[in-house]
Every structure is written in C-alpha cells, then in structure tokens.
KOLMI-443600 format. One line per 4 residues: for each residue x, y, z of C-alpha. Coordinates in nm, 2 decimals, decimal comma. Example, Ala and Ser with C-alpha at 12.3 -4.5 7.8 and 13.67 -1.06 7.14 Angstrom:
2
1,23/-0,45/0,78 ~ 1,37/-0,11/0,71
//
This chain:
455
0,00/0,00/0,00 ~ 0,09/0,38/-0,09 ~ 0,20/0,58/0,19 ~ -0,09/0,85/0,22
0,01/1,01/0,55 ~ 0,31/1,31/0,58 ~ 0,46/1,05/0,91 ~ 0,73/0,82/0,92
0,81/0,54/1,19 ~ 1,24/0,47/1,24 ~ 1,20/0,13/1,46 ~ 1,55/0,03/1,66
1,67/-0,16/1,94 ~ 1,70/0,04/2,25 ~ 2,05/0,22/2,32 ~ 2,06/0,08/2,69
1,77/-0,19/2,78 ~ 1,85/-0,49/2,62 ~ 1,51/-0,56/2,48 ~ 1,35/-0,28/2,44
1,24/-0,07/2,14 ~ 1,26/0,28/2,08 ~ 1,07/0,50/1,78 ~ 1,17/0,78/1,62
0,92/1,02/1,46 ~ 0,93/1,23/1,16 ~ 0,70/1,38/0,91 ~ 0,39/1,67/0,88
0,15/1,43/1,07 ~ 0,41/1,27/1,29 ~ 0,16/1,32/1,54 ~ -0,11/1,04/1,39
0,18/0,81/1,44 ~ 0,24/0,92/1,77 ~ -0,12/0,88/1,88 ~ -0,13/0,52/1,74
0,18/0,42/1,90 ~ 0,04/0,55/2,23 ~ -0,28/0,38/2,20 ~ -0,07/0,00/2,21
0,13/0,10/2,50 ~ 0,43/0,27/2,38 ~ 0,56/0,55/2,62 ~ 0,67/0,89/2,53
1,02/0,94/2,63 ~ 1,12/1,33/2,41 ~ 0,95/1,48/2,13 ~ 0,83/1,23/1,87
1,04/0,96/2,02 ~ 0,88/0,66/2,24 ~ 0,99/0,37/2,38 ~ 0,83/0,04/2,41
0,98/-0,16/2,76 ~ 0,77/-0,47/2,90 ~ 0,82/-0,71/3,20 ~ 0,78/-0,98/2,92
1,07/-0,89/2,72 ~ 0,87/-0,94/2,40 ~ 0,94/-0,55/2,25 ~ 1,07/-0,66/1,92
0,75/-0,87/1,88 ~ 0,50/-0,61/1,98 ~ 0,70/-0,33/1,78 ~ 0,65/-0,57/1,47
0,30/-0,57/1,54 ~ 0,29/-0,22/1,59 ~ 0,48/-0,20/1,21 ~ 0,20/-0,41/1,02
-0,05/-0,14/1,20 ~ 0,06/0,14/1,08 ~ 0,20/0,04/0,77 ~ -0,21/-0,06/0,71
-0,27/0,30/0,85 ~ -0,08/0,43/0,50 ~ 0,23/0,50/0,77 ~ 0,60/0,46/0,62
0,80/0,19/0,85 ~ 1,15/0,18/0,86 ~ 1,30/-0,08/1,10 ~ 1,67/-0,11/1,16
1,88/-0,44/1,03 ~ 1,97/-0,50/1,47 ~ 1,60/-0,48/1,55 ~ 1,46/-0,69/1,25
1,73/-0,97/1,40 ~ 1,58/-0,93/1,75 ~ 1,24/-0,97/1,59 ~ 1,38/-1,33/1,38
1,51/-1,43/1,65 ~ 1,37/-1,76/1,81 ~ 1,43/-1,79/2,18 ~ 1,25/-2,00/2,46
1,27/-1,91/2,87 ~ 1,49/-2,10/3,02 ~ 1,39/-2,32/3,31 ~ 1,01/-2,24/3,20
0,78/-2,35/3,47 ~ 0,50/-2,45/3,26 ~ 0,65/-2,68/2,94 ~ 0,33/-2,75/2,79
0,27/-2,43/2,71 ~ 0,34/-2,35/2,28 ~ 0,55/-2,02/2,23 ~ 0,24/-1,87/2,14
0,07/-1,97/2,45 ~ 0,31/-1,85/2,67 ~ 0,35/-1,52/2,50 ~ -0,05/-1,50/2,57
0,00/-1,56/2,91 ~ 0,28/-1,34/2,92 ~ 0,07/-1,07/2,79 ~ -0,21/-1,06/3,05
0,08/-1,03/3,30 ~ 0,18/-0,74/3,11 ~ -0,17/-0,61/3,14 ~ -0,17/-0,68/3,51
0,15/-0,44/3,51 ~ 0,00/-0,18/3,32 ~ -0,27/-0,19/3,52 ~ -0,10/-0,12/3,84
0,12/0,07/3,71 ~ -0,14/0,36/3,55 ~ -0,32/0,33/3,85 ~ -0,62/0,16/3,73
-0,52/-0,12/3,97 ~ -0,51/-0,08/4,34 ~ -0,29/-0,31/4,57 ~ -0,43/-0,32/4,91
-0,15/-0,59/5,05 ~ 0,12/-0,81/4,94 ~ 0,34/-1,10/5,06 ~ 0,61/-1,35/5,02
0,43/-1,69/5,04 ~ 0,80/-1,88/5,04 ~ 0,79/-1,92/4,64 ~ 0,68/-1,62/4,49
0,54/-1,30/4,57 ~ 0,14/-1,25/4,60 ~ -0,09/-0,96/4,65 ~ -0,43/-0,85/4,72
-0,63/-0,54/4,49 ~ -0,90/-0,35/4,31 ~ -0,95/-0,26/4,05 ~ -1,07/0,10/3,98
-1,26/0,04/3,71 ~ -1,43/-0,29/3,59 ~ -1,70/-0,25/3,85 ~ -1,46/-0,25/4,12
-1,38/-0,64/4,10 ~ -1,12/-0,73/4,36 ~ -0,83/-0,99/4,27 ~ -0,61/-1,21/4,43
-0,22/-1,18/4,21 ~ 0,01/-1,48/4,23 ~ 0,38/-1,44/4,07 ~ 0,60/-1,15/3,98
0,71/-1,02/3,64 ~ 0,57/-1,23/3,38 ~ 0,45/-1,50/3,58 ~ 0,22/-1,28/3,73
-0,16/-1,37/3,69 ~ -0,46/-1,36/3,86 ~ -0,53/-1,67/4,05 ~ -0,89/-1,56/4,25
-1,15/-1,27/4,23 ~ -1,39/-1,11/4,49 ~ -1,71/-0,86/4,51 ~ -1,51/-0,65/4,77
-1,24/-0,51/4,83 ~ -1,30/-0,64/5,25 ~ -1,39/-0,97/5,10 ~ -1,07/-1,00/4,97
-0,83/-0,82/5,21 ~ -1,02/-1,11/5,47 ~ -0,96/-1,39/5,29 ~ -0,60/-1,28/5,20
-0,53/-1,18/5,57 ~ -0,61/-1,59/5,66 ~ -0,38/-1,72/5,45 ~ -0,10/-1,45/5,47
-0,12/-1,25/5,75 ~ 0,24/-1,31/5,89 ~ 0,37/-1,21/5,62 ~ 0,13/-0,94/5,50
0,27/-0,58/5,41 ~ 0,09/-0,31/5,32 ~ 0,06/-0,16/4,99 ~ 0,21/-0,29/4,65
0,58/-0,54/4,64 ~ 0,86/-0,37/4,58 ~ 0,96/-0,31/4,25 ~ 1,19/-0,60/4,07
1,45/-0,56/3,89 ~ 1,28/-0,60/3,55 ~ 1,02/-0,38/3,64 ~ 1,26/-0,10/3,75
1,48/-0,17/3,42 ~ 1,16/-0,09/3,26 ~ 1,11/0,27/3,40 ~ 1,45/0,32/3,34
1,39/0,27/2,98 ~ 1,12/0,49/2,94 ~ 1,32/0,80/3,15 ~ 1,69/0,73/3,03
1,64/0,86/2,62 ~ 1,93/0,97/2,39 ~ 1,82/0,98/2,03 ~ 2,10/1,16/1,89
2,41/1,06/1,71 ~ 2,60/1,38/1,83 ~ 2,87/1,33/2,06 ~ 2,92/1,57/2,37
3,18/1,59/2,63 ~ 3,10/1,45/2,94 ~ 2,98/1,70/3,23 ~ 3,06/1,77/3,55
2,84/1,64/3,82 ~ 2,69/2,01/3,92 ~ 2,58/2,05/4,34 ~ 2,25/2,19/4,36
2,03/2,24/4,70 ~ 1,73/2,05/4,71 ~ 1,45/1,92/4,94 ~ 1,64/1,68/5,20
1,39/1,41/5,07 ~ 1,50/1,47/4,74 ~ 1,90/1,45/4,81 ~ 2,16/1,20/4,68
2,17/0,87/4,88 ~ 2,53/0,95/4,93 ~ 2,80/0,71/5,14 ~ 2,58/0,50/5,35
2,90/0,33/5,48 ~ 3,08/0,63/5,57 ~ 2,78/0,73/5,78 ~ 2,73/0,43/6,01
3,12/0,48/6,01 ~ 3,08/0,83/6,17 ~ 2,81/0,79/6,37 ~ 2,99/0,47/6,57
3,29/0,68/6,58 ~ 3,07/0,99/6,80 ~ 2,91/0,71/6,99 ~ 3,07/0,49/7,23
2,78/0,31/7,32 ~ 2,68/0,16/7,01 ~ 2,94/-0,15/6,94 ~ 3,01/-0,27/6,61
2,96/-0,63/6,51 ~ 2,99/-0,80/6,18 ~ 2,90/-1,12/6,03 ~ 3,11/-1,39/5,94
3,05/-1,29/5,56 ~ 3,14/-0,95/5,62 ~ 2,78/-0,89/5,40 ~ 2,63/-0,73/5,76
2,72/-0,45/6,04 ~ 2,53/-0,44/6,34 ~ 2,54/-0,16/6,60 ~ 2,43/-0,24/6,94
2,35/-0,06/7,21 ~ 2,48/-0,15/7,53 ~ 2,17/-0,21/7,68 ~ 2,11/-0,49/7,37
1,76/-0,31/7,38 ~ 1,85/-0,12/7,03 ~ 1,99/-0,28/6,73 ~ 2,09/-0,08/6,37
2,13/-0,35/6,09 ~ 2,34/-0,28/5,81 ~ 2,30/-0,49/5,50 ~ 2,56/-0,39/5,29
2,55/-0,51/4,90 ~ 2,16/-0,49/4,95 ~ 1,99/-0,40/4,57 ~ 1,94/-0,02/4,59
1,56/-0,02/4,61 ~ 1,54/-0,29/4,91 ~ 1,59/-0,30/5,27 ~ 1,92/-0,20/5,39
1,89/-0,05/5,68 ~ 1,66/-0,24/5,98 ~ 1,67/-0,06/6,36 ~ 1,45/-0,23/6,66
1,44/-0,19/6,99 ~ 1,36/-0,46/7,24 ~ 1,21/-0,43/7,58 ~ 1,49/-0,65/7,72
1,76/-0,82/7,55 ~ 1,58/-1,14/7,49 ~ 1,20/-1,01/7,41 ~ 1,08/-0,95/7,08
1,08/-0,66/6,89 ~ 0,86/-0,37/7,03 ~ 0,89/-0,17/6,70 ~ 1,12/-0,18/6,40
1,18/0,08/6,11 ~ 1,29/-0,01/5,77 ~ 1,47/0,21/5,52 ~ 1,61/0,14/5,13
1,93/0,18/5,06 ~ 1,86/0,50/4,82 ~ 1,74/0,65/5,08 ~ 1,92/1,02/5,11
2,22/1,04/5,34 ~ 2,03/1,34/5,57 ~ 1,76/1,12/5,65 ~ 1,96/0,87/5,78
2,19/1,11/5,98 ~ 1,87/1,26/6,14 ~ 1,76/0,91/6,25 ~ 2,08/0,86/6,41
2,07/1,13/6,59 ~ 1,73/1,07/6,72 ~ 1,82/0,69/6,82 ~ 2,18/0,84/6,95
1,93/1,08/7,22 ~ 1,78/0,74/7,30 ~ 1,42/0,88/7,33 ~ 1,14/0,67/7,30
1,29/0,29/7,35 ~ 1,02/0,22/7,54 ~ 0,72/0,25/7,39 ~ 0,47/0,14/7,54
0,31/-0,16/7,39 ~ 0,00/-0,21/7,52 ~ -0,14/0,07/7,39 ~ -0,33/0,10/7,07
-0,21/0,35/6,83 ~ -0,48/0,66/6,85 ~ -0,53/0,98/6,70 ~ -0,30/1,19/6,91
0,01/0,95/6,83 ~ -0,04/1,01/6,46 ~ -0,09/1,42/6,53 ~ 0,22/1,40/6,72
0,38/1,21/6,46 ~ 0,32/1,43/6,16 ~ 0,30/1,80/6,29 ~ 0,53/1,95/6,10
0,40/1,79/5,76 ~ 0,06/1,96/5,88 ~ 0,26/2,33/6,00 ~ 0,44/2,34/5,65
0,15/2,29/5,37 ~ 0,19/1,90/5,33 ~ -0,15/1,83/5,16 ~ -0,38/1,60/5,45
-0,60/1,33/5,28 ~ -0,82/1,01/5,40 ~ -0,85/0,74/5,16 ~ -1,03/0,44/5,36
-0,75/0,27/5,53 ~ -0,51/0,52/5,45 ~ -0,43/0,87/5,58 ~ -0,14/1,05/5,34
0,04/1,37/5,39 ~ 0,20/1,48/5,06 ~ 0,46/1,78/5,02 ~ 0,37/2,03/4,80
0,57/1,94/4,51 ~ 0,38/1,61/4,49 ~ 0,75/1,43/4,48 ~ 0,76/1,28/4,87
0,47/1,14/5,12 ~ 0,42/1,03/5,45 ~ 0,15/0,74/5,43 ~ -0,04/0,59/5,78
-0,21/0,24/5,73 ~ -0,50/0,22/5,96 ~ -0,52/-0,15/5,88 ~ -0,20/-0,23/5,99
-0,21/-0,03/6,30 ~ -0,50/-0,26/6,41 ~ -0,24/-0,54/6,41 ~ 0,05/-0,41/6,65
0,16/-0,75/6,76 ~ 0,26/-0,83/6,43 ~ 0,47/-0,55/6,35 ~ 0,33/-0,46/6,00
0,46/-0,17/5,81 ~ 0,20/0,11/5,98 ~ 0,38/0,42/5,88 ~ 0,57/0,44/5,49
0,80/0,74/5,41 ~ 0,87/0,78/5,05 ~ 1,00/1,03/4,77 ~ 0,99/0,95/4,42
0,76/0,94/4,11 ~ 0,48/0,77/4,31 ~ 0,40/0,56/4,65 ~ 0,43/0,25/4,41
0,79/0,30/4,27 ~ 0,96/0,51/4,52 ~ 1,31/0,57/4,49 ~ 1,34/0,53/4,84
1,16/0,45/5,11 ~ 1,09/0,39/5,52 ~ 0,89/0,20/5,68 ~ 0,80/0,18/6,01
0,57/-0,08/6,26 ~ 0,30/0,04/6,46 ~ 0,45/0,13/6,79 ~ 0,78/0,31/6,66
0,80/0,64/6,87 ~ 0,62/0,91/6,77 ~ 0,89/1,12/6,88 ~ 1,12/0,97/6,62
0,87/0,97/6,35 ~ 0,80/1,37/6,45 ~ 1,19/1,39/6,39 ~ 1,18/1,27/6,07
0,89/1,46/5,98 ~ 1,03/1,74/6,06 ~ 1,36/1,69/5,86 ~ 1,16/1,63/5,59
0,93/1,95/5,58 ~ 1,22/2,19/5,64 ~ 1,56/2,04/5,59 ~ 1,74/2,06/5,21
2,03/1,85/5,11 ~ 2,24/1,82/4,80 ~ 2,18/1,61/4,47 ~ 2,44/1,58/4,22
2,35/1,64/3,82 ~ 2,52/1,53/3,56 ~ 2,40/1,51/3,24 ~ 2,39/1,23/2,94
2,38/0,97/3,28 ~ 2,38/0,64/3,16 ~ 2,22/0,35/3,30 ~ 2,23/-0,05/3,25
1,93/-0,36/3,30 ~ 2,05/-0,67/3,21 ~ 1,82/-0,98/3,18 ~ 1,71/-1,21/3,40
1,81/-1,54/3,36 ~ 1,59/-1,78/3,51 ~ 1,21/-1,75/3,63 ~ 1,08/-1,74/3,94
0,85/-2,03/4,10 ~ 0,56/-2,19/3,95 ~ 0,24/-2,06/3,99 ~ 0,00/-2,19/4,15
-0,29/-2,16/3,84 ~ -0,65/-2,33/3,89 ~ -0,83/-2,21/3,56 ~ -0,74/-2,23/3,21
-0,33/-2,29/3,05 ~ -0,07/-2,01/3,18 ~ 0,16/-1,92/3,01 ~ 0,51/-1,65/3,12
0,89/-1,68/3,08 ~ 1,29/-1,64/3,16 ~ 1,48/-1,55/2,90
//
C-alpha cells in the first residue's frame, strides 16, 4: 500500500535496555503516528520519540506488530537491520515452569501479565496488601474500574496472573489476611529488577548521534527528601565513631554490620551489597535483651544520606525505647507524629485505610495504614515514608511498625518538611538492565493454561 500520510516510523533496538524498542518520529502528521503508538502502549520518552519496555521482554515482537498497523494505517515503517534480527530471532525461557505451554501460549499468558502491570502501574489497579508466600510474591487489589472487581495476584514479572476474584475489596483483604497474615505488608511489592529496568527505559532517552563531552556532576540544594543517597557506609562509620555506646559487630561474611547498644535493647542493621531499592537499613528496639521486637523501622538503601543522619541522631538521644506496647495507636500519636508535615502545607488526605500527607511538590509522602495499625503485635509496616515518582515506585523509602515512637517519626517529619540536602546532576547519565536469567517459581494456576517466561 501507498504511503498516504506526511509520518514516518524509524524502529530500533533500545540504546541501553536490552530488549526494548525505541521510535523515532518524523513527518507533517508525525503526530497520527504518535497517537497510534500510544494507544498499544508505547511510552513517550522526548519529542516524537517513544519507547516500548515490557516485563515480558517481548518488545521486538510487539513493535513488529505495531509496524504491520501502521504500515495498514498508509504510515511509512523503517525498522533497523539489529531490531529486525531481534524480531527473527527464536528464543524460549529458560527453566520455563510450565513446558506445555506453545511459544504462542506463553507469550498469551505473558501478555495478560503485562496487562496486570500496566494496570498497576497507570493506576487503574489498586494493591491493598502483598506478601512473600515462600515461592513467589502474592498480593491482594482492586481494581478502579471494571466494577470494582477485587483480585487475588500470584507471581511476579511475567509469571504474574490472577489466581482468584472477589465482590469487595473487605472480601478479599479477609480472605487474604487468613492465608498471609504473617507475612502481609501493606501496599504494593517492591519493584523487581525488570520492572525497574523498565522505567529506566522509558526515563533514560538519547536519540541523537551527536557526541558531547561528558559533564561535571553540578551540586545543587534540594528538598532533604530529594538529596543523593550519598555514602551509606561512611555514615554508620561516623556515627559509631561519635558514639561509644553503640558496638560494632559484623558477620562472618562480612555482608552485615550491626550496632548495638549496650543495653542490647536497640539494634541498627546494616546490609551492605543490598539492591538499591530494598531494605538495607533495619533498627528495633527490644524491651529486654531477649523479648521480641517492640517496633522496628525499615529504610532502602537510596534512601538520602540526611535522613539517615537525622535518624541517628534521634536513636543516638535514646528517646522513646520504650514504647509502650500495650497501647493502641490513637489519634494523638499520629498528630504527634506528623506536625510539622501539617505546619508546612503538606497536603492532609483520608482514603479508607489510608491517611497521606503529601509535600507540595507532589515528589515525597508520609503514608499511615490504619489496617496495619489494628495489628500491633505483628509489626506490620503502619507508617511508609517515600519520595519518588509515586508511592508505588519510590526511589526510596521507610517503613516503620505500629509502635515506633512518635517522637522519632515527628523527627523525621520534621527533617523532611524543612531540611534541604544536596543532589548531584550530571548530564547524558547512563544507565544499564541486564536480563534475568531464570524464572521465578511456578504458579500456582486453577483455571485455564498459563503461560510466562525467563529468558
């Protein structure tokens, strides 16, 4: 067919993700092509260039999908010799959990994961809850549209699928709480690594050929919540050297730091070749050396060096250890807690379970879980301290159990309302995602054939 539209479509492998696709647009009525490649899931990453990053590492298929489209739509398609190879080439996952699935079947399968992603992802799905359930990771949501159906989520990445479905959002968070409610968290799983090489792909762009000199990483002030992560090592480093009465103990693989308190009531875990977006940072304080945990406080290791220094200080006044457990957390401990969100314009919301604070900027938030603070005995992630592009994919983040003082939680309040920090820019910052190599457990599937992959 003729070409009747003023657009043209330059298909190629992505500079930096190893499956994805990127498309460059030209033409008068670039924009038709723009609007059609948005419309199958294609992200905009500059002006008339989008990129096309999945979970299910199936890019160069979808992209020659998207060709055929709008080559039909009278749309002239150019597709590079490396991404026509990608799009040849015939590869199976490795270790595949479910062999008697055909390659199309499992790219079907692989596809309603994707859609399960997407889903969360824009928002249109809520998670209420997640877990660990020894295999693989499971959650509990609703959706926001659909007529609010409620689903039980088995798996992660392209394995994920929905195993179960509910009228209600209460329906579902009971029966989920009976099976997983030693293990339940609040809120959706942390990211994977896929998932996060994905956003990486859509936010790290260069569609030029021209070649610049590298620049100079540039200081500039910023909110403390939005500050570089900086030398996490060098700080525990520091604050053992001010403070005698914190010891310093490491594992036999050299992988951990504790610092104790010599009272053995308060404990600072230090993981330290923890991924960047997971836990590497645990304190909890104990009412006697040998009880369990009366609170403990979570924090990634992206979270910003200033943070972390005003926690220190906080635990180094000593303040607050004993909590007292008994009591249920009320409305005055969560006042206390976030004053100076309220005294510096945070926005206030209710949402159900959840009562948010939000800075102005929309970039950080202070979330309370009313759910989990029903449940102190377990410990459940109650309060969540974030900054990032959303709640859901935070670049860092705290968490913190229902009976962690509200003194300290007013500390780190109040370093995040009115403390700044540094962040270093640097342009033309190039980033990596490798594959993964092998898929996680089986899921456990009770209606129809799935179908996902490891590449």
């Amino acid at each position: 067919m003729t070409a009747t539209i003023d657009a043209h479509v330059r298909l190629d492998t992505h500079p930096t993700h190893p499956s994805a696709v990127q498309a460059v647009l030209t033409g008068t009525q670039a924009r038709i092509a723009l609007t059609a490649l948005e419309a199958a899931d294609w992200s905009v990453a500059a002006t008339n260039v989008l990129v096309l990053a999945r979970i299910d590492h199936e890019e160069p298929y979808w992209a020659d999908d998207a060709a055929k489209h709008l080559i039909a739509e009278g749309i002239t398609v150019e597709i590079t010799p490396r991404l026509q190879e990608a799009i040849n080439e015939e590869w199976t996952w490795a270790n595949y959990p479910m062999p008697w699935c055909t390659r199309s079947e499992i790219r079907e399968v692989s596809n309603q994961a994707q859609k399960i992603h997407d889903d969360i992802r824009n928002g249109q799905l809520l998670i209420h809850a997640h877990a660990h359930d020894g295999h693989t990771t499971v959650a509990v949501g609703t959706y926001l549209h659909r007529g609010g159906k409620s689903v039980y989520l088995h798996g992660e990445d392209h394995l994920r699928q929905v195993a179960d479905t509910f009228d209600s959002p209460a329906e579902a968070l009971t029966a989920f709480e009976s099976v997983h409610a030693a293990a339940m968290r609040p809120g959706p799983a942390p990211l994977t690594d896929t998932e996060r090489a994905a956003i990486e792909a859509r936010s790290v762009f260069d569609v030029t050929t021209a070649k610049s000199e590298p620049s100079r990483p540039v200081p500039e002030t910023v909110p403390v919540y939005l500050a570089d992560a900086g030398d996490h090592d060098a700080l525990l480093d520091t604050f053992l050297d001010a403070h005698d009465e914190f010891e310093k103990w490491r594992t036999w693989s050299d992988d951990t730091t504790h610092a104790i308190h010599e009272s053995q009531t308060l404990r600072i875990e230090r993981v330290h070749e923890a991924p960047a977006h997971e836990t590497a940072w645990t304190v909890a304080a104990y009412e006697t050396p040998v009880s369990d945990r009366m609170w403990v406080l979570t924090a990634t290791g992206t979270t910003p060096a200033p943070v972390l220094q005003d926690l220190f200080t906080h635990l180094a006044d000593g303040n607050g250890w004993d909590t007292a457990i008994g009591a249920p957390v009320n409305e005055k401990m969560v006042t206390a807690a976030t004053q100076p969100l309220s005294d510096t314009g945070w926005k206030h919301t209710v949402d159900g379970r959840w009562i948010r604070w939000t800075s102005p900027d929309g970039a950080a938030g202070v979330h309370f879980d009313a759910f989990a603070a029903q449940h102190p005995n377990q410990n459940l992630a109650t309060w969540t301290i974030w900054a990032g592009p959303g709640p859901d994919r935070p670049t860092w983040a705290i968490t913190a159990s229902p009976h962690t003082p509200s003194s300290l939680l007013a500390g780190l309040s109040e370093a995040l309302a009115q403390e700044t920090g540094t962040r270093q820019v640097q342009l033309g910052r190039e980033h990596r995602a490798r594959l993964a190599a092998s898929a996680p457990a089986v899921p456990a599937v009770t209606a129809g054939r799935p179908a996902s992959r490891a590449r």
